[in-house]
Backbone bond lengths (Angstrom), bond angles and torsions (degrees), N, CA, C in turn:
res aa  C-N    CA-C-N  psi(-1)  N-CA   C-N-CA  omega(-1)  CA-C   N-CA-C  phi
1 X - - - 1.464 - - 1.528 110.04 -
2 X 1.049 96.39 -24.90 2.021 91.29 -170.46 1.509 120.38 -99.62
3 X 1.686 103.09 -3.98 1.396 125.21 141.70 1.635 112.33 -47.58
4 X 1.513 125.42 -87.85 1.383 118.17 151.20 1.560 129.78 3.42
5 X 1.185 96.68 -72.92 1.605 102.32 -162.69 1.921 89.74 -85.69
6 X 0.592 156.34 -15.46 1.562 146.21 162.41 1.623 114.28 -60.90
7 X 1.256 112.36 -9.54 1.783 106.67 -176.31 1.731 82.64 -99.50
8 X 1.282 99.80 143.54 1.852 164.96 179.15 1.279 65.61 -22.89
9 X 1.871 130.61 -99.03 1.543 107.82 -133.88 1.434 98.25 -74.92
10 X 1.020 137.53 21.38 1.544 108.97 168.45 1.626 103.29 -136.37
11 X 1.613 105.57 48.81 1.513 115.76 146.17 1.533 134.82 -64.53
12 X 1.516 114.00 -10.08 1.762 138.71 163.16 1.859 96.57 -67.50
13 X 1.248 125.99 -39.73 1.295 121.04 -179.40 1.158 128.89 -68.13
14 X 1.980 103.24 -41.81 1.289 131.69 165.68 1.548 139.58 -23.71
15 X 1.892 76.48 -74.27 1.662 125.10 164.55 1.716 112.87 -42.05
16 X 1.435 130.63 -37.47 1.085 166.08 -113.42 1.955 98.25 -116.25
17 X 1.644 75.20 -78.71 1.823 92.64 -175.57 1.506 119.58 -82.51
18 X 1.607 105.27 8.14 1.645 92.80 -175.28 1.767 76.70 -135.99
19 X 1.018 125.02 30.56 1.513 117.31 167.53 1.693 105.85 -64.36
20 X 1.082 104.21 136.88 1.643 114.32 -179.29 1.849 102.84 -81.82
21 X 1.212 121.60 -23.92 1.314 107.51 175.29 1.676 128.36 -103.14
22 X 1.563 95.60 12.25 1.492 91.81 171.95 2.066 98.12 -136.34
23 X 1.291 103.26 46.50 1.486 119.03 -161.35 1.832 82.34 -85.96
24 X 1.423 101.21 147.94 1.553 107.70 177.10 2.263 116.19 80.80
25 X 1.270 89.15 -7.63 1.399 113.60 -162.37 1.580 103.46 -107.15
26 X 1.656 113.06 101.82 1.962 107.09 171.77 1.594 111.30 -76.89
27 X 1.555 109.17 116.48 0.978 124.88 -169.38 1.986 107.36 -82.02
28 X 1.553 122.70 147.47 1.151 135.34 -159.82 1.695 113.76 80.23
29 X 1.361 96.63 41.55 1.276 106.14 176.22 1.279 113.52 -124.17
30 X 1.441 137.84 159.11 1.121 122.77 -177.47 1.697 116.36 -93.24
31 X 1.622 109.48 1.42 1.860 96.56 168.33 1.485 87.89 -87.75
32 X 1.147 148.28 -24.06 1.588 136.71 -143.69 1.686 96.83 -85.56
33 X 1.457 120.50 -32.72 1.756 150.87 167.02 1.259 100.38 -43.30
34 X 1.363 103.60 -67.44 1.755 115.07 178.81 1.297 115.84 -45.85
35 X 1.260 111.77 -64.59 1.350 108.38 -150.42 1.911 104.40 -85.58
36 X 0.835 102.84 20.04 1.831 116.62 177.23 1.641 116.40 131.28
37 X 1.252 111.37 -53.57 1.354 102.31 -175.79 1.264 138.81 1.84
38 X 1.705 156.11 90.50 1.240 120.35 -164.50 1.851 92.39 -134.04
39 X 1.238 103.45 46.08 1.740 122.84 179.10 1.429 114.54 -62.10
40 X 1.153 154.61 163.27 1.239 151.81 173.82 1.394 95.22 -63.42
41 X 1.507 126.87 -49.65 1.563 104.86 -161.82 1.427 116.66 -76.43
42 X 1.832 118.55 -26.42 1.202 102.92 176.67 1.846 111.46 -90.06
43 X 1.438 109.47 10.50 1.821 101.94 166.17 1.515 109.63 -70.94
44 X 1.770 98.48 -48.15 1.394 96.95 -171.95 1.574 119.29 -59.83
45 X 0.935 113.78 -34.31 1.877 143.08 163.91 1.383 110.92 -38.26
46 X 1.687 107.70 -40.91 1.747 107.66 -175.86 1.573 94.80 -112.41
47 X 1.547 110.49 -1.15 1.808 88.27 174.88 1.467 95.05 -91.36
48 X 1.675 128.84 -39.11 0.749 103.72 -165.92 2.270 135.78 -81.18
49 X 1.607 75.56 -1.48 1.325 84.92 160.65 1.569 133.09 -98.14
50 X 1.042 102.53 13.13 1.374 111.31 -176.44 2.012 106.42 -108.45
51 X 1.568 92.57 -6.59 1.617 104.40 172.57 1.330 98.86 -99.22
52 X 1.325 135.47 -18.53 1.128 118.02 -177.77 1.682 119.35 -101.93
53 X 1.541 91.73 -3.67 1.621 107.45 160.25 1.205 114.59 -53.61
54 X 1.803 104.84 -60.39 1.483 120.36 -168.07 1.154 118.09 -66.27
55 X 1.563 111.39 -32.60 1.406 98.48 166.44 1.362 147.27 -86.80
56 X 1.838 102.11 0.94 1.169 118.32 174.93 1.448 109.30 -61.06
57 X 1.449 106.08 -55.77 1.502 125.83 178.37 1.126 119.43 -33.03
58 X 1.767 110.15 -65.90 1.240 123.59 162.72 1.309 129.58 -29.67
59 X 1.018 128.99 -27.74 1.481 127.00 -147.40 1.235 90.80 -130.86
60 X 1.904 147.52 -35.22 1.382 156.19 122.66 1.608 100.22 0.49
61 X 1.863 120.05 -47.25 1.240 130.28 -172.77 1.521 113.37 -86.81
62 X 1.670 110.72 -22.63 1.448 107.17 -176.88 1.334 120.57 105.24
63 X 1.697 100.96 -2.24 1.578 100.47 -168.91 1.297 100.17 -125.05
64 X 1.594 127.29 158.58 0.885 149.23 179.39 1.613 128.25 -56.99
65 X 1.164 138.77 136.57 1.418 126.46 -171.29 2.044 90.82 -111.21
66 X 1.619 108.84 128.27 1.545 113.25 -169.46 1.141 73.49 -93.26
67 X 2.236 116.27 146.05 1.486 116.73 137.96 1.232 113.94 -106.72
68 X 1.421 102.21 143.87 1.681 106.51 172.02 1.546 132.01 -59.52
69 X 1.338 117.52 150.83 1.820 108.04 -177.44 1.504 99.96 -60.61
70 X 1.379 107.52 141.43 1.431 142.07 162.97 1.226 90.44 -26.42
71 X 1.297 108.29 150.39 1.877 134.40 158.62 1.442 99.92 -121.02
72 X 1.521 104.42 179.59 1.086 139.27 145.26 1.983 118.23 -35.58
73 X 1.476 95.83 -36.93 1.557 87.77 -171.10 1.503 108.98 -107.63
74 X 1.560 108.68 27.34 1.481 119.36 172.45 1.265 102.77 -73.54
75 X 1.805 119.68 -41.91 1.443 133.64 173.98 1.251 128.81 -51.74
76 X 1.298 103.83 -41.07 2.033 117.40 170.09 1.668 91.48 -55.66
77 X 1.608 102.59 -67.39 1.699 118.38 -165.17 1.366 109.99 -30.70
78 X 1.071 116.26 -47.32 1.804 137.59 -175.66 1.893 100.18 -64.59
79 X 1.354 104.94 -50.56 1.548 92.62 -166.71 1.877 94.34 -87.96
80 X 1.078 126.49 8.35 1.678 115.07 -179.28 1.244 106.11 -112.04
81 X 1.665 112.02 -8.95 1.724 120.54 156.47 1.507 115.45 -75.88
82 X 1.644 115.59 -26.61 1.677 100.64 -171.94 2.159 92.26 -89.42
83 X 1.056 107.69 -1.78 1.571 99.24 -156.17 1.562 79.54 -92.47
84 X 1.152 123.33 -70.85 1.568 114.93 175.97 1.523 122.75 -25.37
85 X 1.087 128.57 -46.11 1.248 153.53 169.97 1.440 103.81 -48.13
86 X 1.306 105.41 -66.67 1.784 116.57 170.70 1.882 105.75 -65.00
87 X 1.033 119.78 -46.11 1.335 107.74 -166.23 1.745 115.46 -70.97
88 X 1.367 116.68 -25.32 1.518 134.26 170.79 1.974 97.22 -76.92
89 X 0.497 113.46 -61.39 1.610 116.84 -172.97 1.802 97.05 -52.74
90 X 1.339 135.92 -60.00 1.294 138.93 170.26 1.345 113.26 -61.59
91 X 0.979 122.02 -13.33 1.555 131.21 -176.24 1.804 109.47 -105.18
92 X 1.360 112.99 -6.74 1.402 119.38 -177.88 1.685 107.82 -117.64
93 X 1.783 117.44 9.80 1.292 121.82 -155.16 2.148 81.75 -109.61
94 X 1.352 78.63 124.11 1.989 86.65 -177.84 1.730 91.20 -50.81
95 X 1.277 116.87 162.09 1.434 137.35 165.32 1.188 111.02 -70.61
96 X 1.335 129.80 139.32 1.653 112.02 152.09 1.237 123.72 -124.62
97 X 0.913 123.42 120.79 1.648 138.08 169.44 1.709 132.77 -17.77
């Protein structure tokens, strides 16, 4: 995975996981959001929970939540879902000495 995220356009991801001020910190979380973070993985992290707010609500109401046709940045979305995935899983692996 960190093959991936090391090529040129996805130096915003990079930038992200080797930040010195949120170091020790699993990012796409919502304290990592809080406390500054504003990285692709924890935006996607607060957009995508903030869709699943709306649609809780929604549906609390009876009505349907419409999604829009796919873009272009469904494709980023896809690779900042497997990196999250990877970055919680490496981030839950004890240290060793």
């Amino acid at each position: 995975m960190w093959d991936e995220i090391e090529k040129i356009e996805n130096a915003d991801i990079l930038f992200e996981l080797i930040d010195k001020v949120f170091d020790g910190r699993t990012h796409a979380t919502r304290a990592t959001y809080a406390k500054g973070c504003r990285g692709p993985l924890c935006r996607k992290a607060e957009r995508d929970r903030g869709r699943e707010r709306h649609a809780a609500r929604q549906a609390k109401k009876g009505m349907e939540v419409t999604r829009l046709p796919a873009t272009e940045a469904q494709a980023r979305d896809e690779l900042l879902d497997q990196i999250i995935v990877w970055h919680r899983l490496v981030r839950s692996e004890p240290v060793s000495a």
